[in-house]
C-alpha positions in Angstrom: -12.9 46.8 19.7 -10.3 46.4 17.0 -10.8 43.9 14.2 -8.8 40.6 14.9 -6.5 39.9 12.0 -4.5 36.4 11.3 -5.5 33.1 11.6 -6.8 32.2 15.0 -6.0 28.4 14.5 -2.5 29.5 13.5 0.2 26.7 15.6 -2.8 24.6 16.6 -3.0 21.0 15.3 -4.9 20.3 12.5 -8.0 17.7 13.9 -7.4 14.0 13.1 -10.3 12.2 11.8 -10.8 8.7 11.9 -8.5 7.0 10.3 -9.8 4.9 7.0 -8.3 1.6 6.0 -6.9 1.5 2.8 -6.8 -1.4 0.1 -4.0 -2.0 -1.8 -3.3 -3.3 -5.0 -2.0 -6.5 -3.9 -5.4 -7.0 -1.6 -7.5 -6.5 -4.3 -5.9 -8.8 -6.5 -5.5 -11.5 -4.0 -9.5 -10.9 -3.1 -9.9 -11.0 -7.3 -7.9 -14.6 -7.2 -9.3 -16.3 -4.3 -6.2 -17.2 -3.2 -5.2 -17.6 0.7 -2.3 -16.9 1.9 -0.6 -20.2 1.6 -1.8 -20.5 -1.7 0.3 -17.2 -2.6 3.6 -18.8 -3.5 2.0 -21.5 -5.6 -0.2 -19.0 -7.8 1.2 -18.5 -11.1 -1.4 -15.7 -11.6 -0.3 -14.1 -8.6 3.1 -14.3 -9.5 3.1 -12.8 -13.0 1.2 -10.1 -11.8 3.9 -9.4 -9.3 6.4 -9.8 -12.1 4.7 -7.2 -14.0 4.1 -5.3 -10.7 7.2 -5.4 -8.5 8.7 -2.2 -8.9 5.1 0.0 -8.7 2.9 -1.9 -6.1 3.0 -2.9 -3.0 3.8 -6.6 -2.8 5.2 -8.3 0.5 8.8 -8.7 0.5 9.1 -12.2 1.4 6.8 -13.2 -1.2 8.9 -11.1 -3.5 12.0 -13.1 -2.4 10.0 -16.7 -2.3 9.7 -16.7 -5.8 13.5 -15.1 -6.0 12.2 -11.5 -7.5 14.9 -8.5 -7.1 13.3 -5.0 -6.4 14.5 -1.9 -8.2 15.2 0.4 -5.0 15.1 4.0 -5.6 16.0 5.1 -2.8 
């Protein structure tokens, strides 16, 4: 019998683990702070991190607009 050549998995989809939450910035800093959400728009931590953080990290838009923030949009 002839050697096989190629990729035999070639046009099959690639298996899906299971899928891992991720943290991001703004959940760690919140867990960091102690805050709760409705102590968010009253933190003046959390707000100058945003200020220094808008334009990288993730931080929820009405938040962002709350404390009357404008976002840089690349896009």
């Amino acid at each position: 019998m002839a050697k096989r050549r190629g990729n035999p998995n070639w046009g099959k989809p690639e298996p899906i683990g299971p899928v891992v939450p991720t943290v991001t910035s703004f959940e760690q800093i919140v867990k960091e702070y102690k805050l709760t959400p409705d102590q968010y728009v009253r933190s003046t931590r959390l707000r100058e991190w945003a200020r220094r953080n808008r334009n990288s990290k993730y931080i929820p838009e009405a938040l962002l607009e709350a404390w009357g923030f404008e976002i840089e949009s690349s896009l």
